[in-house]
C-alpha positions as CSV (number, residue, x, y, z in Angstrom):
1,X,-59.6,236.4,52.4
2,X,-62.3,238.4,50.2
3,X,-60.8,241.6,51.3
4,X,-57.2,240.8,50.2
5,X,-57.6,239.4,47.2
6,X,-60.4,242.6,46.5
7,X,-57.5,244.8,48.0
8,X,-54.7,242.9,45.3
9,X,-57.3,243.3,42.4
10,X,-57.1,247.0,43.2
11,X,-53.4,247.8,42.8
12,X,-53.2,245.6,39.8
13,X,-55.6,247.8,38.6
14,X,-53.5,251.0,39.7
15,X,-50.2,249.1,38.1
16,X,-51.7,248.7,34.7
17,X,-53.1,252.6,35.0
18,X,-49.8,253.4,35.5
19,X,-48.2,251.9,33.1
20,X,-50.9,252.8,30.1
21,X,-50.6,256.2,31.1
22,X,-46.7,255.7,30.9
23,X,-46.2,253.9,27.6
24,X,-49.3,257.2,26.2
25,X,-46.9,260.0,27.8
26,X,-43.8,258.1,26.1
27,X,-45.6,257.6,22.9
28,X,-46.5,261.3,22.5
29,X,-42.8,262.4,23.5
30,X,-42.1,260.2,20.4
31,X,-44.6,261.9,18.3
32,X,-43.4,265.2,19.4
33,X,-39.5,263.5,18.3
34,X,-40.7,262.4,15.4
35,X,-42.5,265.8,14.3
36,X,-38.6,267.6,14.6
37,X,-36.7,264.6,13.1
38,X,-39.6,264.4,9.9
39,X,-38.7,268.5,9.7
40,X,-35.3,268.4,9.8
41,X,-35.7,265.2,7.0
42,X,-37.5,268.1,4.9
43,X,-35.2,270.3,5.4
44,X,-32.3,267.9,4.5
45,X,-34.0,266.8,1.2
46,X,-34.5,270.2,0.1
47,X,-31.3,271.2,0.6
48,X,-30.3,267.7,-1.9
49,X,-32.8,269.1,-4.2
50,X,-32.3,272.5,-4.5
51,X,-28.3,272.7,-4.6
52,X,-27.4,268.8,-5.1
53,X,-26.8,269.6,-8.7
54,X,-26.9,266.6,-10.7
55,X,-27.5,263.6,-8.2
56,X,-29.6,266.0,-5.6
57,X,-33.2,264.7,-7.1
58,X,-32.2,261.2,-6.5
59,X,-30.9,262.0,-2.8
60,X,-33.6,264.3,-1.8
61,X,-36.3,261.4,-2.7
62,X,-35.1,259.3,-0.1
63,X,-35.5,261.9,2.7
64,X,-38.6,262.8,1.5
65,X,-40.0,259.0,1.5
66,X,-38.5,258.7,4.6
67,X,-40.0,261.9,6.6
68,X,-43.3,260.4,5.0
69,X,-42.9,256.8,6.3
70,X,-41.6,258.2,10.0
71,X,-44.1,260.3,10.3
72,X,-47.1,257.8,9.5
73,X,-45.6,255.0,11.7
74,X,-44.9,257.3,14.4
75,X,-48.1,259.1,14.5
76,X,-50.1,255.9,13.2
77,X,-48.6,254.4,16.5
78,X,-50.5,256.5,19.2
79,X,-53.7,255.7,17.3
80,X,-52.7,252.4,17.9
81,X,-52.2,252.4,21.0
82,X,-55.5,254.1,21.9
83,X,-57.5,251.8,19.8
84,X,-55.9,248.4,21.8
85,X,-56.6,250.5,25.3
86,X,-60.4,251.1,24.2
87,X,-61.1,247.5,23.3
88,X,-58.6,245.8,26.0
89,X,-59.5,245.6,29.3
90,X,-57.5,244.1,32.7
């Protein structure tokens, strides 16, 4: 009876491994996401800025806030994460 319950201990272990290391990999494939989106928000607003004409000030600062924001939650969220898997444990 020991050994099984021991032997059950052990892949719950291995399950929540797993999935820790999944939600990490998924949450640096959003980083990487959110790094191209944030640049392409930069891009976008500069565009608004540069050849928007009258309005384009106005537009651009709404990309640029946003880039800002995405950024910080998405990278803010991987920090997160590892802080919660430091202090947590199964």
């Amino acid at each position: 009876m020991k050994e099984l319950m021991a032997q059950s201990l052990t892949v719950g272990a291995a399950g929540v491994d797993g999935l820790v290391s999944t939600g990490e990999q998924i949450l640096s494939m959003a980083q990487t996401m959110g790094l191209i989106c944030a640049a392409i928000a930069l891009c976008v607003g500069g565009y608004y800025l540069i050849l928007g004409g009258d309005r384009g000030r106005t537009k651009s600062v709404g990309w640029f806030i946003g880039a800002a924001a995405g950024l910080v939650i998405v990278m803010g969220a991987y920090g997160l994460a590892q802080a919660i898997d430091s202090n947590i444990s199964f």
